[in-house]
Each structure stands twice: as C-alpha cells, then as structure tokens.
C-alpha positions in Angstrom: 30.1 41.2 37.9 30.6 42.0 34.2 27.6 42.7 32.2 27.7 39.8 29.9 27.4 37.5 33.2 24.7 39.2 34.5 22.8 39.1 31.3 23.3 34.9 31.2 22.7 34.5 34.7 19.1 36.5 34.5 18.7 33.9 30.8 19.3 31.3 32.9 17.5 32.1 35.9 14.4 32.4 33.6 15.2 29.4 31.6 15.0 27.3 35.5 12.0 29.3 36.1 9.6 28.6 33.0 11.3 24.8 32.8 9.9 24.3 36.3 6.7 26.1 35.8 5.7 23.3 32.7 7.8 20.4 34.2 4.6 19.2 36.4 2.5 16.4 35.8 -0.7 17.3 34.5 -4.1 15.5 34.4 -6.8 16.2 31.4 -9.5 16.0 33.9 -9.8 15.6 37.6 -13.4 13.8 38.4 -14.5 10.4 38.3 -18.3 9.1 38.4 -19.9 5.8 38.5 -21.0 6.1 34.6 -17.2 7.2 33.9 -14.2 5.9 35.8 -11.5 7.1 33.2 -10.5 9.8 35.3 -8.0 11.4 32.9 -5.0 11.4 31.0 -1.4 12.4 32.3 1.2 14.2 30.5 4.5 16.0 31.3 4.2 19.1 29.3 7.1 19.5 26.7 8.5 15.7 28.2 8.4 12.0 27.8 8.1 10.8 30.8 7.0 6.9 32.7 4.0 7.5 35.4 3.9 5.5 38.6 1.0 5.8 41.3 1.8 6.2 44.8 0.6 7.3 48.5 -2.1 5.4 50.4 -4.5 5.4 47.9 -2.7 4.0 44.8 -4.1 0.6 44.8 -7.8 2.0 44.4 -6.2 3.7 40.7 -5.0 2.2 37.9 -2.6 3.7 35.0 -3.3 2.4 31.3 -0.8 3.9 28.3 -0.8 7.3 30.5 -4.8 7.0 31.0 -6.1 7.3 35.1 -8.5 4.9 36.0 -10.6 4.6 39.1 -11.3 1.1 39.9 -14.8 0.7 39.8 -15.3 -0.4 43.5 -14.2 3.0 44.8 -16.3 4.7 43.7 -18.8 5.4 46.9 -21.5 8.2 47.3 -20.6 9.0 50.8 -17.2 9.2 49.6 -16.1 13.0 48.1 -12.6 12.5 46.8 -9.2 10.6 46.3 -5.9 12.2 47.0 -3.5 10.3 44.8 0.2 11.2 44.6 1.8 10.3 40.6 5.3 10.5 40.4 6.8 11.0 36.6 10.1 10.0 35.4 12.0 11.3 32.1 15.8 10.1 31.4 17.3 12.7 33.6 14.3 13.8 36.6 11.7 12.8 38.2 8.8 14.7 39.5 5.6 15.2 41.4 2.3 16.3 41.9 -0.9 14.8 44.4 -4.3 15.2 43.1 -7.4 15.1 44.2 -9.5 13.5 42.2 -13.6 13.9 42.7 -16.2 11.7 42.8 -18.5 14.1 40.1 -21.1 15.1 42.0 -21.5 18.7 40.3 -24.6 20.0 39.8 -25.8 20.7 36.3 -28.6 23.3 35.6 -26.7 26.3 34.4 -27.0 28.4 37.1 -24.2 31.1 37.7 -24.7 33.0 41.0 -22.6 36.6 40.5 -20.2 37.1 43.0 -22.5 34.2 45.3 -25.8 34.6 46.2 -25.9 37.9 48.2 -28.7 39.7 46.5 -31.9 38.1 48.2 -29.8 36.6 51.2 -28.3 39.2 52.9 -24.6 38.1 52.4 -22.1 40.6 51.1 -21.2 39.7 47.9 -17.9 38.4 47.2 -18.0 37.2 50.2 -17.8 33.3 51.8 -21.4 33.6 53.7 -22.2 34.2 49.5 -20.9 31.1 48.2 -22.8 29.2 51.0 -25.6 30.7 50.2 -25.0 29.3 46.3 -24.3 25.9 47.6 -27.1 26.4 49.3 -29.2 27.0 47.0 -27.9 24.4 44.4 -26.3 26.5 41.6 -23.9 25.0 39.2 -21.6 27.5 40.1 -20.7 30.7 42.2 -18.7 33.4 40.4 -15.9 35.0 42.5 -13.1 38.2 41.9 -9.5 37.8 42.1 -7.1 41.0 43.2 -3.2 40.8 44.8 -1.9 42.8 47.2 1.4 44.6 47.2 2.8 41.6 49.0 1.3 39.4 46.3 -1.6 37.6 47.9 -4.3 36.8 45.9 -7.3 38.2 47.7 -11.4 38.5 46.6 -13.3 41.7 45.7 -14.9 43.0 42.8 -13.3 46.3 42.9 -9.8 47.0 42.7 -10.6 49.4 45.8 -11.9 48.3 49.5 -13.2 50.7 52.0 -11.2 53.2 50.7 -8.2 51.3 50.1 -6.6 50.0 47.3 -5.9 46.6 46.8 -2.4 46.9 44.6 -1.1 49.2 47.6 -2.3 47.8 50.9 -0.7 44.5 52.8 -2.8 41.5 53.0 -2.5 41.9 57.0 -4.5 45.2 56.7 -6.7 44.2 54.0 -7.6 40.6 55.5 -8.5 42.5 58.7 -11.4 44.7 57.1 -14.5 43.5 58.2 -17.6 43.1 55.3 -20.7 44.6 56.2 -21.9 41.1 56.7 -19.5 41.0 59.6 -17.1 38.7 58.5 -13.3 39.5 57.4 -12.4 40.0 53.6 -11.3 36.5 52.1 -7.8 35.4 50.8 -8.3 33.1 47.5 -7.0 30.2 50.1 -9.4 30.8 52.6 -12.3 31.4 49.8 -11.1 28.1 47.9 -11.1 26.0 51.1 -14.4 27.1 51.6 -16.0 26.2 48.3 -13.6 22.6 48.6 -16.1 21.3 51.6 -18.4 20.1 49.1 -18.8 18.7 46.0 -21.7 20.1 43.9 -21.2 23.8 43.4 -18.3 24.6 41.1 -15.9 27.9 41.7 -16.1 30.5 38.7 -12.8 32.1 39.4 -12.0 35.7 37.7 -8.6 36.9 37.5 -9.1 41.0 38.0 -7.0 42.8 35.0 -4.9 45.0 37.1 -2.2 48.3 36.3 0.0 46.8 33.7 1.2 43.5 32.3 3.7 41.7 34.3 1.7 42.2 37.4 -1.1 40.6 35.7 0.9 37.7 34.7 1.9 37.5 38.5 -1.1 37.9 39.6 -2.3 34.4 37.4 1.2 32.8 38.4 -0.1 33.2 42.2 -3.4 31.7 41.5 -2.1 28.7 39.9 -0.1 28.5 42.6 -2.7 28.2 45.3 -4.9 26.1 42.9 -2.2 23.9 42.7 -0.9 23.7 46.5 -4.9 23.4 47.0 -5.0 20.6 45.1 -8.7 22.7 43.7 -8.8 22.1 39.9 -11.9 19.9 39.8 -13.6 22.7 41.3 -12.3 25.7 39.3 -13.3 27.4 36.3 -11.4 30.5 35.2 -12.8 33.4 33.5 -11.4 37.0 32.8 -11.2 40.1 30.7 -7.9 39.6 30.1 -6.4 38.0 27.1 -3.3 37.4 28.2 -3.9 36.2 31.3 -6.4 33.7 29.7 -3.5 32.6 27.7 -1.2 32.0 30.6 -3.8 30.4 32.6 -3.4 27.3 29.5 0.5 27.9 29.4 0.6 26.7 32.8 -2.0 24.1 33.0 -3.1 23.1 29.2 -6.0 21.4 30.8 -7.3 24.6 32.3 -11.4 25.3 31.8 -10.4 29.0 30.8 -13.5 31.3 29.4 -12.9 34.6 28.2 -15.0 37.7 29.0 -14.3 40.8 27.1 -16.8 40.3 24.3 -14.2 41.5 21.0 -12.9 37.8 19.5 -15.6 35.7 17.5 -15.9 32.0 18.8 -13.7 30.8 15.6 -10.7 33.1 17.1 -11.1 31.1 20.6 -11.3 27.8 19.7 -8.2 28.3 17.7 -6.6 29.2 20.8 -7.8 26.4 23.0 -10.0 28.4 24.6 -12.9 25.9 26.9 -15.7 28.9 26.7 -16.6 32.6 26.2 -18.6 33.7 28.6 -19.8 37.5 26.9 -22.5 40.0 28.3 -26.2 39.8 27.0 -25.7 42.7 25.0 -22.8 40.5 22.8 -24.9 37.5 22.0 -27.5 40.3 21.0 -25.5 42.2 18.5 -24.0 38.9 17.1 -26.8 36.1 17.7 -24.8 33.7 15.5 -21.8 33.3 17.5 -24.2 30.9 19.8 -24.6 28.8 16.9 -20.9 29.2 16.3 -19.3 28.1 19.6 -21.6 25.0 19.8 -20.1 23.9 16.9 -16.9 25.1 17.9 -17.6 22.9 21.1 -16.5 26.4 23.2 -18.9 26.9 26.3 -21.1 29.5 26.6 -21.9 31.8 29.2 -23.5 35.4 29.1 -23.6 37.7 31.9 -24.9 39.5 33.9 -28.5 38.6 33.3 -31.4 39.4 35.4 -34.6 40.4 33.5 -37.0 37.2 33.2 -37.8 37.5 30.1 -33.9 37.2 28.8 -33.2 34.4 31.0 -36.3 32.6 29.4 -34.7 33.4 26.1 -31.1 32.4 26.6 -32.4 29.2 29.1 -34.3 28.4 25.4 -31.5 28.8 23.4 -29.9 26.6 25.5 -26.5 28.1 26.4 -24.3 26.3 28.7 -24.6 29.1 31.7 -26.0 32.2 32.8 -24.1 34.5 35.0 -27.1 36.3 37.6 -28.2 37.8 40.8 -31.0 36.7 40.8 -30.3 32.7 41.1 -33.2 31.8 43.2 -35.3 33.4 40.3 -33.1 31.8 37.3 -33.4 28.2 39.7 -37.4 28.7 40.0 -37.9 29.0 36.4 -35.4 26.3 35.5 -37.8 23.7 37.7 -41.1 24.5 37.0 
C-alpha cells in the first residue's frame, strides 16, 4: 500500500471516528421532579435531526419542539428512574441512545465527601464501603479518582501507584485482584458507578487522574464517557480534573457535561468563556484571589474549594455561600450545616 493511501485511509478512519463520537443524541439535562417535569432538551450535535420516543416507557414522555417532558402522572416517590430509548433521524441516518432519566431526589447541602467518607468510618478511601458511607451520611456528593490500566480500564485510586504497582503498567486482572485494607477488592469505574447508581440522592464527583502524556489522557476521558454512557450514569456524574484538556474533551463529547476545573491558574471569566459548569479550586486560591467568588457567581460557574477541613474555614466559605466544599471531615461540615 502506497503512502498516499495509507495517509487517506488513517484521514478517513479518524473522520468515522470523531463523526461517530458527536453523532449521538444528547439530553441538556437528565432529572425530572414534581416542581419541574421539563426534563431536558435534545440535540444531535453538529445535525438536524427529527426525535421519536420509544421502548416501554415512551408513553409516560412527551417530546415538544425537541424539549423532553415527563408527564406529570409519572412522577412517583417510590419510583427512582425512567429508561427511555430516543431514536434521531437526519436525511441520511438514524441513531440511538436510552437514558435514564431521574426522578431528582439529590440532596442539596453542599457537602463534598473527599474520596467518600473514610476518615471517621473506617472505609479505605476511594473505596465503595466509602461512598456508602457518604450516602449514608447524606452528602451532596462523594468525590472519586479515575486511573487506566495498560489494557485501558478505567479503574479508582488516588495515586497513580497501588501497593507497589503502577497503574499505567499493570492489567486490570491483577490490579482488580488487590485487596484494600478494608478488605474489599480495588474498584473498576463500572463496578464503582453501579454502586453509587443504587440510589438517588448522593451525586458522583468523578476526577479524571492527568496521567504520562496527552493522547493517553484523552483516552483515558474517551473510556469514561464510554462507561458513563453504556451506564446510562449522567444524572449522577459530575466531572472534575486538573487537566485542561481533558476538561475540554469531557464538553467535546457531551456539551451538556457538568465539567469543573481544578488546577487553580484560569480566572472565572476564562472558564465561562469556555463553557466551563464550575471551578472547583483549593482554599488557598479563593484566599489569594477572594474576588473570583464574586466573579463566578456572576459568571453563573459553580464553585467548589477543596480540600477543606479546619472549622473555622468551612464556617467561612459555608458563609460566603459557595456552591460545595470538598472535605474529610463530612460528618463535621454536615453537623455544622444543621445546627
């Protein structure tokens, strides 16, 4: 094979690829409640395309000029979720996705638990016991890592190194195997995600690790869309990470991604430009630049800070009223949140 062809086979291989990366339908939102049915609003990125509903539960939906509705008599409290298949159809394809849509039960109190709630529970953090514990306890949220292993499974620890192996290096047979000191085995990001989809309250803070160099990192955010997706998770996850670029190809492949950034370096005015949902920025941050609070609310961005612990800081960000804070001490942050 000459050159030449090789070169437009490997254009037109990657042409397929990012064409049936965007060609999904999307949903702006994935949660209903009983003082909101408008569910969300569909799209094919990049497309015009017709939407039809379809699958057992299309008659409890309803589609108006693209926008999901819930009809109002489905929505039950012993009832979690719909899965709802939408088919979309442009001039030449059609295409596919089933969601599941929420009944919006989340809790609301700005409560982050750091890698779950391990500290004051005896769990190992990062672990699943943790994020029980976090349900448990009632927190907004429980933050999570993301690694991949050298056969590209998406698997949870904080470091990029596990009982003396390393992550990028070591199957996902031999790493899944490890036991945590809490006795149970090292999570995948399924097994973690299936965990965290029994319930409906506690949302999953999911952090995509940066990792050796730049196409693995992309990889790496490729695979967790992927199981997000085959999961059928996204009213449950909220992504966060250090990593620019990954934060950027988080919204490439799902514009309706809640995407925060961590690292600290770009002013609330640089990520709303980008479509950024939140920063989410250490103490030390919102300390050096104590306008950029100001600035994101007006911005609309969320805000986050981590990793707070002290009592006397979480008193002060709790009163300036920031969105979340990121702890590991939630029972503390809870106790002073209800008194």
């Amino acid at each position: 094979m000459s050159k030449s062809i090789k070169f437009c086979s490997v254009i037109i291989l990657f042409s397929l690829i990012s064409f049936s990366t965007k060609s999904q339908p999307v949903l702006s939102n994935h949660t209903f409640s009983i003082e909101n049915n408008q569910v969300g609003v569909l799209s094919l990125p990049g497309l015009d395309a017709e939407f039809k509903l379809s699958g057992a539960n299309a008659g409890l939906f309803r589609l108006k000029a693209n926008k999901l509705y819930i009809r109002k008599g489905n929505i039950k409290p012993e009832i979690k979720w719909y899965d709802l298949t939408i088919s979309a159809q442009t001039k030449s394809r059609s295409f596919q996705q089933t969601f599941r849509l929420v009944n919006d039960e989340f809790i609301r109190n700005s409560v982050i638990a750091h890698r779950g709630a391990w500290k004051n529970t005896g769990a190992t953090e990062n672990s699943i016991a943790a994020l029980q514990q976090a349900i448990r306890l009632g927190c907004q949220g429980s933050e999570f890592d993301v690694h991949m292993t050298i056969d590209s499974v998406p698997v949870i620890n904080h470091d990029p190194t596990i009982q003396g192996q390393t992550i990028s290096t070591s199957s996902s047979e031999k790493l899944l195997a490890l036991k945590l000191p809490s006795g149970e085995n090292m999570p995948s990001l399924e097994s973690y995600i299936k965990a965290g989809m029994t319930q409906n309250n506690t949302k999953l803070i999911l952090e995509i690790k940066s990792t050796i160099n730049k196409e693995r990192a992309l990889q790496l955010t490729r695979k967790v869309m992927d199981v997000v997706i085959k999961l059928k998770a996204q009213a449950w996850i909220d992504y966060i990470s250090f990593d620019y670029a990954i934060c950027m190809e988080l919204m490439r492949l799902d514009p309706h991604a809640r995407v925060a950034y961590l690292n600290g370096d770009k002013t609330p005015e640089m990520l709303a430009a980008d479509k950024f949902w939140g920063l989410d920025y250490n103490q030390s941050v919102y300390q050096k630049h104590p306008d950029w609070i100001a600035q994101a609310k007006q911005k609309g961005l969320t805000i986050n800070v981590w990793t707070v612990n002290d009592p006397a800081l979480l008193k002060s960000f709790l009163d300036q009223k920031i969105d979340f804070i990121t702890t590991n001490e939630p029972e503390l942050l809870l106790q002073m949140i209800n008194q």
